[in-house]
Every structure is written in structure tokens, then in C-alpha cells.
C-alpha positions as CSV (number, residue, x, y, z in Angstrom):
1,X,-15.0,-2.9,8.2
2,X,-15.5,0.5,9.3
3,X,-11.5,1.7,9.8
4,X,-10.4,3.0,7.0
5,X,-7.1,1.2,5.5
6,X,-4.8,1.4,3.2
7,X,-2.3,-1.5,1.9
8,X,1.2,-1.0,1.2
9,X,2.9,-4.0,-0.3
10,X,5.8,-4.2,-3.2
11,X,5.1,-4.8,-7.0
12,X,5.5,-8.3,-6.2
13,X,3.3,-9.3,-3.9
14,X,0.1,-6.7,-5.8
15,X,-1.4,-9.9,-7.0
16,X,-1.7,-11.1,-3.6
17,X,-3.1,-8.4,-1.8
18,X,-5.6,-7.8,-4.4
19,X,-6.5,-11.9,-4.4
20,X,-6.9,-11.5,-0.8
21,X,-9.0,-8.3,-0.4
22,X,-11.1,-10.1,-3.2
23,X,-11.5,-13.3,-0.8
24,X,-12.4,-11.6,2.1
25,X,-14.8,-9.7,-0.1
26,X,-13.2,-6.3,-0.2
27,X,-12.7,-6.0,-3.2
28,X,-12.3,-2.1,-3.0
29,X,-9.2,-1.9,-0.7
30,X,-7.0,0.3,-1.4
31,X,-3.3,-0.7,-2.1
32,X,0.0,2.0,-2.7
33,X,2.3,-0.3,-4.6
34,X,5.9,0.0,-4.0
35,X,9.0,-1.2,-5.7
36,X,10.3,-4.0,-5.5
37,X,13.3,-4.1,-2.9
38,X,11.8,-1.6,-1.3
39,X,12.6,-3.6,2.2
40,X,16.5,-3.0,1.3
41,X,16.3,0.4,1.2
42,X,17.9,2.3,3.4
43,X,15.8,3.6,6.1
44,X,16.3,7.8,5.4
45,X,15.5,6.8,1.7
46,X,11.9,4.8,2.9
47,X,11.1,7.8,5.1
48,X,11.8,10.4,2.1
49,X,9.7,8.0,-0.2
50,X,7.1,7.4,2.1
51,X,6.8,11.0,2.7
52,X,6.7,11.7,-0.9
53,X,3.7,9.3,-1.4
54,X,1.7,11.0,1.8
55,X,-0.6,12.6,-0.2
56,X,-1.3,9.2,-1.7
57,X,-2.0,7.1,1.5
58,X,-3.7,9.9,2.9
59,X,-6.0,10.0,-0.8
60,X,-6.4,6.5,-0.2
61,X,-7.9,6.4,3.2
62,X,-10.4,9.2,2.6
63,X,-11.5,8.1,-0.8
């Protein structure tokens, strides 16, 4: 309402996050999906994803 956000959740729970942006009526939120697993990666290889994606997120936030 006003802060700009974007949400990062794994393929698995997109249905959620979009169900729940719909309930609490936002239904434009932005979400960067991310694969599933994607909590057992090794740190280094979530920062050089992450990274990769910046442009994304940062898309996201400003769009």
C-alpha cells in the first residue's frame, strides 16, 4: 500500500502467493518465481542466482 514490493517464492508455492495477493485485493503484486529447491541451494549459488535475476526484482518494483 504505497511500498513497493516484490514476492519471491518457489514454483511451488506460486499458487499461493498469487491466491493471497488476490485475497487481500492485490491482485497486481508482483512475484519472481524461483525453482523449486531453491532453499537447498548452496548459499554462493543463491547469491549468483539472485544476482542474475537483479534486473528482474528491480523491473518488478518500478513497474
Amino acid at each position: 500500500m504505497g511500498t513497493p514490493t516484490v514476492g519471491l517464492v518457489t514454483e511451488q508455492f506460486r499458487g499461493l502467493a498469487e491466491a493471497t495477493a488476490r485475497g487481500l485485493r492485490v491482485d497486481n503484486q508482483p512475484v519472481v518465481v524461483l525453482p523449486s529447491g531453491y532453499d537447498e541451494w548452496p548459499e554462493a549459488d543463491i547469491r549468483a542466482d539472485i544476482a542474475a535475476r537483479l534486473d528482474q526484482i528491480v523491473g518488478a518494483l518500478v513497474a
